[in-house]
Rosetta silent file (secondary structure, phi, psi, omega in degrees, C-alpha in Angstrom):
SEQUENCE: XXXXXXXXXXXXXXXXXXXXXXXXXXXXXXXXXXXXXXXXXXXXXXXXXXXXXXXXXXXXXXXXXXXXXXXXXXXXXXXXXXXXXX
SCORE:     score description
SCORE:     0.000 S_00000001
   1 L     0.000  148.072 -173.975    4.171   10.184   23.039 S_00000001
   2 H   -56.495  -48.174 -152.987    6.724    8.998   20.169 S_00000001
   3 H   -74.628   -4.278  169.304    3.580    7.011   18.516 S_00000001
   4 H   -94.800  -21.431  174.501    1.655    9.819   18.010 S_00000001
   5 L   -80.347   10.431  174.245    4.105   11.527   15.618 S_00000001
   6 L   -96.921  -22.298 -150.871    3.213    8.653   13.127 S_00000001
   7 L   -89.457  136.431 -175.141   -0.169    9.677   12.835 S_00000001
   8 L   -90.270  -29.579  178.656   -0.726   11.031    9.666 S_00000001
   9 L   -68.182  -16.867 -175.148   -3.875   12.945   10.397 S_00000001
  10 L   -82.217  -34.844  176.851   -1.845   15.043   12.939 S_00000001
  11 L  -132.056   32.926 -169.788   -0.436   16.739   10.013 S_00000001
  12 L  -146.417  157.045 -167.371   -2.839   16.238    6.691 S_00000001
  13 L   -95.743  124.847  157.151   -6.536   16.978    6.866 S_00000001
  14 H   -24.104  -51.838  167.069   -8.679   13.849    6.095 S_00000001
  15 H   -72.502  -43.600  170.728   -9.563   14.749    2.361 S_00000001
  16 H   -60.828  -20.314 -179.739   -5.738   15.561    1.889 S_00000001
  17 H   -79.738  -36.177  173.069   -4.830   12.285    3.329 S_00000001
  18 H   -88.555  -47.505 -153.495   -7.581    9.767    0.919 S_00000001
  19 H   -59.976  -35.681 -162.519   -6.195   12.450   -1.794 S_00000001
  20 H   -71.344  -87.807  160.776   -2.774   11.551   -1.107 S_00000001
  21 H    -6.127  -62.170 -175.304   -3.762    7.658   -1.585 S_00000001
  22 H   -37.100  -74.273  176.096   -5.937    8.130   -4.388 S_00000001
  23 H   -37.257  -59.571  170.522   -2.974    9.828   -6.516 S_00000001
  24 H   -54.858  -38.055  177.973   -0.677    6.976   -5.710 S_00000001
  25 H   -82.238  -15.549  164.688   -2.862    4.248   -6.310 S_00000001
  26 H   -87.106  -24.724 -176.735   -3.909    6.087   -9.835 S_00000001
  27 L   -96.433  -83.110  179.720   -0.077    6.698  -10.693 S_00000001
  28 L   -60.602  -17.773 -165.146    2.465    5.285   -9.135 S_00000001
  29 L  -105.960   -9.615 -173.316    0.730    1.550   -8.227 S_00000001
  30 L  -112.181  166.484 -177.239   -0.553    1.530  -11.536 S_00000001
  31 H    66.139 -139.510 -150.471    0.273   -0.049  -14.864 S_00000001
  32 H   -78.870  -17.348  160.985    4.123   -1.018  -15.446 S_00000001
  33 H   -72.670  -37.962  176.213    5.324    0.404  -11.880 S_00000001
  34 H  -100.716    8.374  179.764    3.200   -1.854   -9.947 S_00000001
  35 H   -93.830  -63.152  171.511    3.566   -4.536  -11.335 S_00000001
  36 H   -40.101  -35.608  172.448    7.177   -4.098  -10.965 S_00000001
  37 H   -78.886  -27.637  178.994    7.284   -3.012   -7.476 S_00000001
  38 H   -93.135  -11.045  162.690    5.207   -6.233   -6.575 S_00000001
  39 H   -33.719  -70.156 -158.510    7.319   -8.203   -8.544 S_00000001
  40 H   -74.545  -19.411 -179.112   10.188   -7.383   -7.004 S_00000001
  41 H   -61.972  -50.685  171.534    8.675   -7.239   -3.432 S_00000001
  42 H   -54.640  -72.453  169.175    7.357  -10.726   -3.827 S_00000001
  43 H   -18.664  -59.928 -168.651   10.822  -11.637   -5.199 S_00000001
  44 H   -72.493  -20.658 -174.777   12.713   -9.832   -2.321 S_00000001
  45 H   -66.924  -94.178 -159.140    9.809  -11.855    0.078 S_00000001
  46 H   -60.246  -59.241  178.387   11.320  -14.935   -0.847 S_00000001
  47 H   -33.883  -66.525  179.892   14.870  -13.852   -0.972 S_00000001
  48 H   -67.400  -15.373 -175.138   14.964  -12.671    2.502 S_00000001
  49 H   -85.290  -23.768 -167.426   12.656  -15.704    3.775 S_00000001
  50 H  -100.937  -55.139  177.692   14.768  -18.323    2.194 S_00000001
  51 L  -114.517   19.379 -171.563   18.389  -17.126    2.443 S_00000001
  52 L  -110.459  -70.003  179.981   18.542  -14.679    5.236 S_00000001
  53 L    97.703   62.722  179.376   15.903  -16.714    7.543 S_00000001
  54 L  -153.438  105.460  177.722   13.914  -13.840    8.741 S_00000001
  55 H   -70.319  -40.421  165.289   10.239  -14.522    8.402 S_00000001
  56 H   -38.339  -65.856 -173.476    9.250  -11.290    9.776 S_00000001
  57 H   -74.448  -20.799  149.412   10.720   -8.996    7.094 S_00000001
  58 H   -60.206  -21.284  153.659    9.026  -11.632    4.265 S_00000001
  59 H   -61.804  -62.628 -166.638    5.918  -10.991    5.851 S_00000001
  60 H   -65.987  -28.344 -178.881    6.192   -7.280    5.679 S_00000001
  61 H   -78.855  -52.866  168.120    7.581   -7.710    1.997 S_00000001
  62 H   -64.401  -80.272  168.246    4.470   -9.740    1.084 S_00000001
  63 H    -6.113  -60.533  169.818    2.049   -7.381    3.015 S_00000001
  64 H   -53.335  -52.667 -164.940    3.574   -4.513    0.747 S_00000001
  65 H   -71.232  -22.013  150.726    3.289   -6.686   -2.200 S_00000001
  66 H   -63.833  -52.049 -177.681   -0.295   -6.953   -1.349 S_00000001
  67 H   -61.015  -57.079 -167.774   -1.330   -3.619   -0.675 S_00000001
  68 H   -78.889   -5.124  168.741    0.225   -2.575   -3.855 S_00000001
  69 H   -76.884  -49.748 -159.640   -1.508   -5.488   -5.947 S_00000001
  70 H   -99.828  -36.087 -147.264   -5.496   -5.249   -4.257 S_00000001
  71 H   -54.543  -73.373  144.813   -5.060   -1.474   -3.050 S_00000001
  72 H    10.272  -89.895  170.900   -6.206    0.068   -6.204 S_00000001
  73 H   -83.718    4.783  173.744   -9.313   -1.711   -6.187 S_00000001
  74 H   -88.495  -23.969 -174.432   -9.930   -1.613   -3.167 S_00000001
  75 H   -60.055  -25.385 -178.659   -9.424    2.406   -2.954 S_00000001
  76 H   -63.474  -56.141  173.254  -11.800    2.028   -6.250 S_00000001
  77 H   -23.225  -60.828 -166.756  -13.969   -0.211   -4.292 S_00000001
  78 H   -76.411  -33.750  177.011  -14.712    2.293   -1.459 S_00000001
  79 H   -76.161  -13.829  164.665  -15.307    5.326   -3.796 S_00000001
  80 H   -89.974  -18.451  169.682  -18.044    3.588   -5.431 S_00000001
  81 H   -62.436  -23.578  176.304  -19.642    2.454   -2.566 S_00000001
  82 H   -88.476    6.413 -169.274  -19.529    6.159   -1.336 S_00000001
  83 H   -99.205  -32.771  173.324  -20.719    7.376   -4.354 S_00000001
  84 H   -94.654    2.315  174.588  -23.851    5.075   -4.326 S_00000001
  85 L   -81.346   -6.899 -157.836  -24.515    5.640   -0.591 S_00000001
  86 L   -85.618    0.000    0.000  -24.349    9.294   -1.186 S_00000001
C-alpha cells in the first residue's frame, strides 16, 4: 500500500527515530530559528486564511506553528517522565 511508505519506522529503528526528534527540537526549533519559523508560520496562517480563503492550509500552518512552539517541551516533558519511571 502507498500509505505504508510514509511510515517512518519502516526505515529508522525506534531510538533513531525519538533521536532524530530530539536533535531537531534541541537545534533547529530552538532559540532564534523557532521563533522565526513560528512567526512566520503563524503569519503565513493568516495570510493564506484571509486572502487566499483556504482554511485548510491555515490550519495546517497553525498546527506546524504549534508543534514547533510546545514540541520542545513536550519532547522534554516525556524524557523526564521516562527518566523518573525508569
Amino acid at each position: 500500500m502507498p500509505i505504508e511508505k510514509l511510515n517512518p519506522l519502516r526505515y529508522l529503528g525506534p531510538a533513531e527515530y525519538t533521536g532524530f526528534w530530539q536533535q531537531l527540537f534541541a537545534t533547529l526549533l530552538y532559540g532564534f530559528w523557532g521563533r522565526f519559523l513560528f512567526v512566520a508560520l503563524v503569519v503565513s496562517a493568516f495570510w493564506v486564511g484571509v486572502r487566499q480563503r483556504n482554511p485548510t492550509l491555515a490550519a495546517i500552518c497553525l498546527l506546524l506553528a504549534a508543534l514547533v512552539a510546545y514540541g520542545g517541551g513536550i519532547v522534554h516533558l516525556v524524557q523526564t517522565l521516562t527518566k523518573i519511571g525508569m
